[in-house]
C-alpha positions in Angstrom: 18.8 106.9 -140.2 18.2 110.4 -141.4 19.4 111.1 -144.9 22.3 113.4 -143.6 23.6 111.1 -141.6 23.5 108.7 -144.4 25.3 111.3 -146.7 27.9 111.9 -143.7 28.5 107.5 -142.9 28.1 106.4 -146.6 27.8 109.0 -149.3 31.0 110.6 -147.7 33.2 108.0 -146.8 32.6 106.0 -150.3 33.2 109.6 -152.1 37.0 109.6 -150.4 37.7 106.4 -151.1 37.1 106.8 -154.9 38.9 110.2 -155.3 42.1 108.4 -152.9 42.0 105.8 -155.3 41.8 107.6 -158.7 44.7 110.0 -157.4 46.8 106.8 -156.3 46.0 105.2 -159.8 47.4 108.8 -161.3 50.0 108.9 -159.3 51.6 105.3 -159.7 50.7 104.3 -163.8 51.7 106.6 -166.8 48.5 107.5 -168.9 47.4 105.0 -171.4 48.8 106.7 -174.3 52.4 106.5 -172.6 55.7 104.6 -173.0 55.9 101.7 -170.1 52.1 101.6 -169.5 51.2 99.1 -167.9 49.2 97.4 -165.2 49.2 95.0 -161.9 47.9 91.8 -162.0 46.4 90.8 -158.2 45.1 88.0 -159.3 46.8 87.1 -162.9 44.1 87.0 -165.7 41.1 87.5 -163.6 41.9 91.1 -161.8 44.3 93.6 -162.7 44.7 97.2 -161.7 45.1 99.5 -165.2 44.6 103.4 -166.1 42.0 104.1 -168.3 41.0 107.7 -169.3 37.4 107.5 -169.9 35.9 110.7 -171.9 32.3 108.9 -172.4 29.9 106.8 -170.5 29.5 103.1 -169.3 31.3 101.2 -171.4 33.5 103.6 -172.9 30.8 105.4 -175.4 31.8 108.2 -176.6 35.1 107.8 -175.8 37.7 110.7 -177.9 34.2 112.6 -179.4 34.6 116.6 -179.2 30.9 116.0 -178.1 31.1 113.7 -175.2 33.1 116.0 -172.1 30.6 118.7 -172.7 27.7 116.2 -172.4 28.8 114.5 -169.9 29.6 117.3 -167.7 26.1 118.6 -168.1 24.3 114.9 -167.3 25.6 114.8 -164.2 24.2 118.1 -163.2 20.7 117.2 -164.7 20.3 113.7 -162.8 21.6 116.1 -159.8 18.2 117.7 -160.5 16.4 115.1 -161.0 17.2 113.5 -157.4 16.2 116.5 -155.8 13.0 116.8 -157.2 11.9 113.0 -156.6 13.0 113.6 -152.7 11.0 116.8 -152.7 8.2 114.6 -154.2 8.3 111.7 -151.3 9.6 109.3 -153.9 12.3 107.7 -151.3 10.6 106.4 -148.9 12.2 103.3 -148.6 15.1 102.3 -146.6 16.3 100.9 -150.5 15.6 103.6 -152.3 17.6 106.5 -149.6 20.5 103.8 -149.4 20.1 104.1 -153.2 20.3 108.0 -153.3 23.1 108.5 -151.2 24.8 105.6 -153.7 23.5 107.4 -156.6 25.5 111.0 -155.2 28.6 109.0 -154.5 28.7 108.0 -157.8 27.7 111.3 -159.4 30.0 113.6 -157.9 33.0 111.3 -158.0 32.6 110.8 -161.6 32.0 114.6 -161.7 34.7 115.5 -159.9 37.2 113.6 -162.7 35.1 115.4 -165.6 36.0 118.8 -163.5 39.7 117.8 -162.4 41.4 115.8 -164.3 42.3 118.0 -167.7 43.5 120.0 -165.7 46.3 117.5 -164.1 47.6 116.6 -167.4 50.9 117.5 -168.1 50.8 118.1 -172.0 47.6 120.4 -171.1 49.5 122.7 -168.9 49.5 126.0 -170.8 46.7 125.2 -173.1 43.0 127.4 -172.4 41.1 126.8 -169.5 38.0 125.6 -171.7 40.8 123.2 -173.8 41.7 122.0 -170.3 38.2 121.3 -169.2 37.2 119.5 -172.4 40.4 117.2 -171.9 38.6 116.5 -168.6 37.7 112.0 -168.4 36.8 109.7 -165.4 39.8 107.6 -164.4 38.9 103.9 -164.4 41.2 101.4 -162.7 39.9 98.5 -161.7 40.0 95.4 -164.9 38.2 92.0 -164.2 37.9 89.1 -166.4 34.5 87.4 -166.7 33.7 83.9 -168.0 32.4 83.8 -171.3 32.2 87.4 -171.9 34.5 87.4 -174.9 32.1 85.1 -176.6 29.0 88.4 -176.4 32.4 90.7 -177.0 34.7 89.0 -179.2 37.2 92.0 -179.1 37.3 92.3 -175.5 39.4 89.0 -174.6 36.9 88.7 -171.8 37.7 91.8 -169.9 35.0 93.7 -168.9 35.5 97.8 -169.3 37.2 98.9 -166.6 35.7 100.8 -163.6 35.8 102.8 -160.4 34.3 102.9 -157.4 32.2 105.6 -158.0 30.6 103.3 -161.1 30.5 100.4 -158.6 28.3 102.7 -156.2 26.0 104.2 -159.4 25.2 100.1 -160.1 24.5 99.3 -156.7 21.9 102.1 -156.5 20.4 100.8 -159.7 19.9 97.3 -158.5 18.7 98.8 -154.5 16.1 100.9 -156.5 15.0 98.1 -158.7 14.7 95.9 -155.5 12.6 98.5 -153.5 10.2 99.2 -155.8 9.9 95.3 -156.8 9.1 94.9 -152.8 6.6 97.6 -152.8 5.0 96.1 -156.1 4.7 92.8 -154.4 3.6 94.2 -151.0 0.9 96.3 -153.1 -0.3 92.8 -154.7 -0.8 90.9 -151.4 -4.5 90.3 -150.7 -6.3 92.3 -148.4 -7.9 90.3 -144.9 -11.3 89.5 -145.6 -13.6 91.7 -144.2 -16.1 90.1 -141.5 
């Protein structure tokens, strides 16, 4: 498959689906901060849909930092770059790695999209300077799953992993496809040669 079309049948596709739901999780929960926040269990302590304004990175970091929206708007934009260079050096060759790619830019721009959007959707925002509003810019995270045994590494998280979106469920994916692709090409570079007669 040609990398447009994979950008058109799964870069595209994935990219909608995680700005639908981020919208739907806008629209139906009050922000975090609010009275009657709240979330839905589908399956009671184990998964749970929640609102989570996240400012930072994986796992929260940098989370309410003057710092982190400006840095995280620019990141983005450099691993942008980055991607095009590698493809314009041959580096995805692999069925893995261009699965991985168009992963990796679902995952960038949905995120991005948040960091670019949201401030400006909050109501105690409206009014306030455009470059206040795009600083209050964070990545809406929704989806809440309990793992076995994670409190005991995290005490304070009662064994709830930090919650997520699709677009960070496509950005892992893409880390584990590249890991696997170039572990394949590693071990297909080891094999033996045929002796020579």
């Amino acid at each position: 498959m040609t990398f447009p079309k994979l950008l058109l049948c799964l870069s595209l596709p994935l990219y909608l689906i995680d700005q639908l739901t981020k919208f739907w999780t806008v629209r139906t929960f009050p922000p975090p901060w609010a009275a009657g926040a709240h979330d839905i269990q589908v399956i009671p302590n184990f998964f749970h849909l929640v609102r989570v304004h996240n400012q930072g990175v994986a796992f929260g970091l940098g989370n309410g930092t003057t710092w982190a929206p400006v840095v995280f708007l620019l990141v983005p934009l450099l691993a942008l770059g980055m991607i095009r260079w590698f493809w314009l050096k041959g580096v995805f060759q692999h069925v893995f790695s261009r699965i991985a790619v168009a992963l990796l830019l679902c995952g960038i721009f949905g995120n991005l999209t948040d960091r670019l959007v949201q401030g400006f959707l909050l109501q105690e925002r409206l009014g306030e300077p455009f470059w206040s509003r795009l600083g209050a810019g964070y990545v809406v995270d929704f989806i809440a799953i309990k793992l076995p045994f994670y409190d005991k590494l995290i005490p304070a998280s009662g064994g709830w992993w930090p919650a997520f979106n699709v677009a960070d469920s496509c950005i892992c994916i893409a880390a584990a496809l590249l890991f696997i692709g170039s572990w394949r090409d590693e071990m297909a570079g080891k094999k033996p040669c045929p002796a020579t007669r």
